[in-house]
TORGUNU-25328 format. One record per residue: residue number from 1; x, y, z of N, C-alpha, C in turn. Coordinates in Angstrom, 1 decimal, padded with zeros to 4 digits, m for minus. Atoms other than C-alpha are relative to their C-alpha. Last residue first. Example, Ala and Ser with C-alpha at 12.3 -4.5 7.8 and 13.67 -1.06 7.14 Angstrom:
> pos|nx|ny|nz|cax|cay|caz|cx|cy|cz
> 2|m000.9|m001.1|000.0|013.7|m001.1|007.1|m000.8|001.1|000.8
> 1|000.9|m001.2|000.0|012.3|m004.5|007.8|000.9|001.2|000.0
***
This chain:
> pos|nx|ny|nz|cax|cay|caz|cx|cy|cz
> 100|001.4|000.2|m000.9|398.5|m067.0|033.4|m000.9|000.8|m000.5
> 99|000.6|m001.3|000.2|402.3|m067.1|031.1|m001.6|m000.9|000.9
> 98|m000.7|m000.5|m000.8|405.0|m070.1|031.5|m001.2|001.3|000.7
> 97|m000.8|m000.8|000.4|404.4|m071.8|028.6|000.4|001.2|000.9
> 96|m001.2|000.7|000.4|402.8|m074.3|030.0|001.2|000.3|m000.2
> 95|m000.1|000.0|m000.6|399.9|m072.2|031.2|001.6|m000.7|000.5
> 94|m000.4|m001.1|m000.5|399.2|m070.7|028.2|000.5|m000.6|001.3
> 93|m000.8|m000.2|000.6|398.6|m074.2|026.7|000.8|001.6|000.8
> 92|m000.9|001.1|000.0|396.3|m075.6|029.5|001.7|000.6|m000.5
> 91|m000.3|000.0|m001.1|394.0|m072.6|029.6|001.7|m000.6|000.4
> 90|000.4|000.9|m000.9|393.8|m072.0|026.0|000.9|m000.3|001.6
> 89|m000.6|000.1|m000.7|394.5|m068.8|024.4|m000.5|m000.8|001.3
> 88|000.6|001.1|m000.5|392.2|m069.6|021.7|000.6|000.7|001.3
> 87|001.6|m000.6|000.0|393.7|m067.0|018.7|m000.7|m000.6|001.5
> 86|m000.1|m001.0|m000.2|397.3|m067.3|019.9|m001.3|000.3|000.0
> 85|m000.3|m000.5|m001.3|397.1|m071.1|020.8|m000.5|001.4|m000.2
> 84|001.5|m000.5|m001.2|395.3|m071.3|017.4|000.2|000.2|001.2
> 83|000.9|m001.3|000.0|398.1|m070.0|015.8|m000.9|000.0|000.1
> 82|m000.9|m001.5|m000.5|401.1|m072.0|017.3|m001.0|000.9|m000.1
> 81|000.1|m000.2|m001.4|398.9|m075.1|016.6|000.3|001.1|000.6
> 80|001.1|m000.1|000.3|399.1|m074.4|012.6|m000.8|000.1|001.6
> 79|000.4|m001.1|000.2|402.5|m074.0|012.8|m001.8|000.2|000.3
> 78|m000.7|m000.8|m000.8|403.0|m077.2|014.5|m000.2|001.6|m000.1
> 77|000.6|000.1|m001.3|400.9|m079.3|012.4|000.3|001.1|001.0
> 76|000.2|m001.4|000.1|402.2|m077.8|009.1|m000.8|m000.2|001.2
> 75|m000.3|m001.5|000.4|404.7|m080.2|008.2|m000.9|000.7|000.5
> 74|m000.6|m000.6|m000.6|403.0|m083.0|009.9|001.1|001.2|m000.4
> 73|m001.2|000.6|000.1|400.1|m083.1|007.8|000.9|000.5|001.1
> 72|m001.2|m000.5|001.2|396.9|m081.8|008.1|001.0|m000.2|000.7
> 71|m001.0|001.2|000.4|393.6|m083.4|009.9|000.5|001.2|m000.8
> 70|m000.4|m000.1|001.5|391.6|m080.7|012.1|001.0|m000.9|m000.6
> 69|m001.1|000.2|000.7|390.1|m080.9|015.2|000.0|000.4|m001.4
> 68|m000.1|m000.5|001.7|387.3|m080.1|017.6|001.4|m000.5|m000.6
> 67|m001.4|000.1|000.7|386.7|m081.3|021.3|m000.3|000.3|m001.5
> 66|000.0|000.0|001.5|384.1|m081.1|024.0|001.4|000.2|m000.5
> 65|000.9|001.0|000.9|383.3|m081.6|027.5|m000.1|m000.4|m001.7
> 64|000.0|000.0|001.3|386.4|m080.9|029.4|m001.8|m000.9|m000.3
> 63|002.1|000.4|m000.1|385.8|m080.3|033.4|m000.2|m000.3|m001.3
> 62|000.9|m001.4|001.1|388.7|m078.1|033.8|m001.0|m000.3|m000.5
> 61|000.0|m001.3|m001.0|390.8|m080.6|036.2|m000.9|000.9|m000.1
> 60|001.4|000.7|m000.5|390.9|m082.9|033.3|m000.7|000.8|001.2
> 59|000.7|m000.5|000.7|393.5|m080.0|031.8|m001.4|m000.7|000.0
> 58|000.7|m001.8|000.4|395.1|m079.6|034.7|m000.4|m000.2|m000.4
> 57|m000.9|m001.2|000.4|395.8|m083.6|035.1|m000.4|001.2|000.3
> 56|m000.8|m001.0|m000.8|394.5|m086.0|037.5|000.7|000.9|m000.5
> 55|000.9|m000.6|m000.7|392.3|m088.2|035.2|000.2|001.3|000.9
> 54|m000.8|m001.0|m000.3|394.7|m089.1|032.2|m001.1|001.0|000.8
> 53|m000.4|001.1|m000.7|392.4|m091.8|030.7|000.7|000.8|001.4
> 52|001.0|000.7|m001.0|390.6|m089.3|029.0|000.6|m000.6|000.7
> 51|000.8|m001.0|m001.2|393.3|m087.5|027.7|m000.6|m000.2|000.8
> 50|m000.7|m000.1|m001.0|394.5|m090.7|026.4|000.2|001.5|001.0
> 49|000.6|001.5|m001.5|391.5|m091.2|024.6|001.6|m000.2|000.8
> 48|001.0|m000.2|m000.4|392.2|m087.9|022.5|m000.5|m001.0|001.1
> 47|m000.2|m001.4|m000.7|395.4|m088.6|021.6|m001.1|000.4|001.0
> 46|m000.5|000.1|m001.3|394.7|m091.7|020.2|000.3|001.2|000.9
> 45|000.8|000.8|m000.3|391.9|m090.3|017.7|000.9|m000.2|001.6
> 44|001.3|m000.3|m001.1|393.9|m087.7|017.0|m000.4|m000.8|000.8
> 43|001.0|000.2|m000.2|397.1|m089.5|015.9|m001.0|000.6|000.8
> 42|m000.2|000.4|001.1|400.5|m087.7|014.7|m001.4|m000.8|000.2
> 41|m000.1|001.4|000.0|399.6|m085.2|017.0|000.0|m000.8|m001.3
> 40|000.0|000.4|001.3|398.9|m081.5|017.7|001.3|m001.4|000.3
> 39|m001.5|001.6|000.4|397.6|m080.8|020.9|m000.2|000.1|m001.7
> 38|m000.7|000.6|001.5|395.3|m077.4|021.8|001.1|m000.5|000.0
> 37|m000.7|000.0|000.7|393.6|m076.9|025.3|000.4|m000.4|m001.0
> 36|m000.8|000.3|m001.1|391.2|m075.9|027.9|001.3|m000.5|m000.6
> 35|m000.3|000.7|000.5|389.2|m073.3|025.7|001.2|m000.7|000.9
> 34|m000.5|m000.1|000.7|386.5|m072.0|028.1|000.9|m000.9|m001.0
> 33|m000.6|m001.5|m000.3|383.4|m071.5|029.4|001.3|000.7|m000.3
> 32|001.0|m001.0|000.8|381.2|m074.5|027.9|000.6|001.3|000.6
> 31|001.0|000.2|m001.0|384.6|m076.8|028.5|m001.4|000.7|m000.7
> 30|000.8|m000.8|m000.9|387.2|m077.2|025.7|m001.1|m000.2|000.9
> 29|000.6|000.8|m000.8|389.6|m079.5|023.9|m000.7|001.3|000.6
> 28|000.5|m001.0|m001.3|391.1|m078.2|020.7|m001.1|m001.3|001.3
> 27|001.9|000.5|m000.4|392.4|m080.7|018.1|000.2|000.6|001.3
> 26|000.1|m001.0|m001.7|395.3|m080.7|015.6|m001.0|000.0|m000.1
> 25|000.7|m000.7|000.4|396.6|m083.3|012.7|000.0|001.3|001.5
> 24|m000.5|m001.6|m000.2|397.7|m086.2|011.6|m000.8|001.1|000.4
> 23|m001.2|m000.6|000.9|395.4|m089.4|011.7|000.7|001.5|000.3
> 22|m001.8|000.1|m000.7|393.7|m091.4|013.7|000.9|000.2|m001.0
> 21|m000.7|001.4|000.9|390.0|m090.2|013.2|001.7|m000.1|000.1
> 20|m001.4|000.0|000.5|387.7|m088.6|015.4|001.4|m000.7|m000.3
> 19|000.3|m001.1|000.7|384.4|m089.0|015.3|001.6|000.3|000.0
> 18|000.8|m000.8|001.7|383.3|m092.1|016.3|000.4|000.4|m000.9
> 17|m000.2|001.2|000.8|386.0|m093.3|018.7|m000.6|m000.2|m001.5
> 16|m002.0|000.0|000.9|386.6|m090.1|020.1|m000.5|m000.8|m000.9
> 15|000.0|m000.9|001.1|382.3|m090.0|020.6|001.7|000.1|m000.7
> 14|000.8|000.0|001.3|382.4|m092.9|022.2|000.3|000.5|m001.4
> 13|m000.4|001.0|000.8|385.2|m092.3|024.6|m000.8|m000.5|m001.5
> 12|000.5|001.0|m000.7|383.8|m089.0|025.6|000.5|m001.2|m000.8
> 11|m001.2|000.8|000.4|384.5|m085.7|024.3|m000.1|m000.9|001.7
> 10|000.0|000.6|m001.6|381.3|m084.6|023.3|001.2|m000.8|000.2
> 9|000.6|001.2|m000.2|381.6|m083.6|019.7|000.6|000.0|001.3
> 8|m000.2|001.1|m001.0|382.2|m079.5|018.9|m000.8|m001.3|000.1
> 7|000.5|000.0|m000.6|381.5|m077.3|015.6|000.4|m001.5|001.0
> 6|000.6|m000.6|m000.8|384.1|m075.4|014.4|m001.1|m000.8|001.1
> 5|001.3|000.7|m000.2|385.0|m077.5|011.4|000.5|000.3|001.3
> 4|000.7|000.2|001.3|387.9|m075.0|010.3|m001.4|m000.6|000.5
> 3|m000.6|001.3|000.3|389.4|m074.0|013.7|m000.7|m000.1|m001.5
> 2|000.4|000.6|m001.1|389.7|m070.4|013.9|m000.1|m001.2|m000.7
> 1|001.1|000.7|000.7|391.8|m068.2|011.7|m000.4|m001.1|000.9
***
């Protein structure tokens, strides 16, 4: 099942600060070609602007322009990440785990 609110905000300090809110939850990061990766976090919001910050990783590496999320709890963060990795198979995430 793909993310719920689907459509992408520019992921840019701004727009974190706007649009995504500091609570529980999971949040895709992608480019216009692909998905570069899914966190699940006890705060979006922060999450999100320490990606930014975090210049020299892989997943800045990939040129991110956009980001999606979802708020729900930490009970079902985890699971709920597990199954968009599988749908998404983001750059970042697959990469971690050992698999290319």
């Amino acid at each position: 099942m793909p993310f719920v609110y689907f459509t992408p905000r520019s992921l840019t300090n701004k727009s974190v600060r706007a649009y995504a809110p500091p609570m529980s939850g999971v949040y895709g990061i992608s480019n216009a070609r692909e998905w570069i990766y899914i966190g699940e976090t006890d705060n979006i919001q922060d999450s999100l602007l320490i990606h930014l910050q975090e210049l020299d990783t892989p997943l800045m590496r990939r040129q991110p322009t956009g980001f999606v999320f979802e708020v729900c709890g930490p009970a079902l963060r985890f699971v709920r990440q597990g199954r968009l990795v599988l749908e998404y198979k983001p750059y970042c995430n697959q990469r971690s785990s050992g698999r290319r």
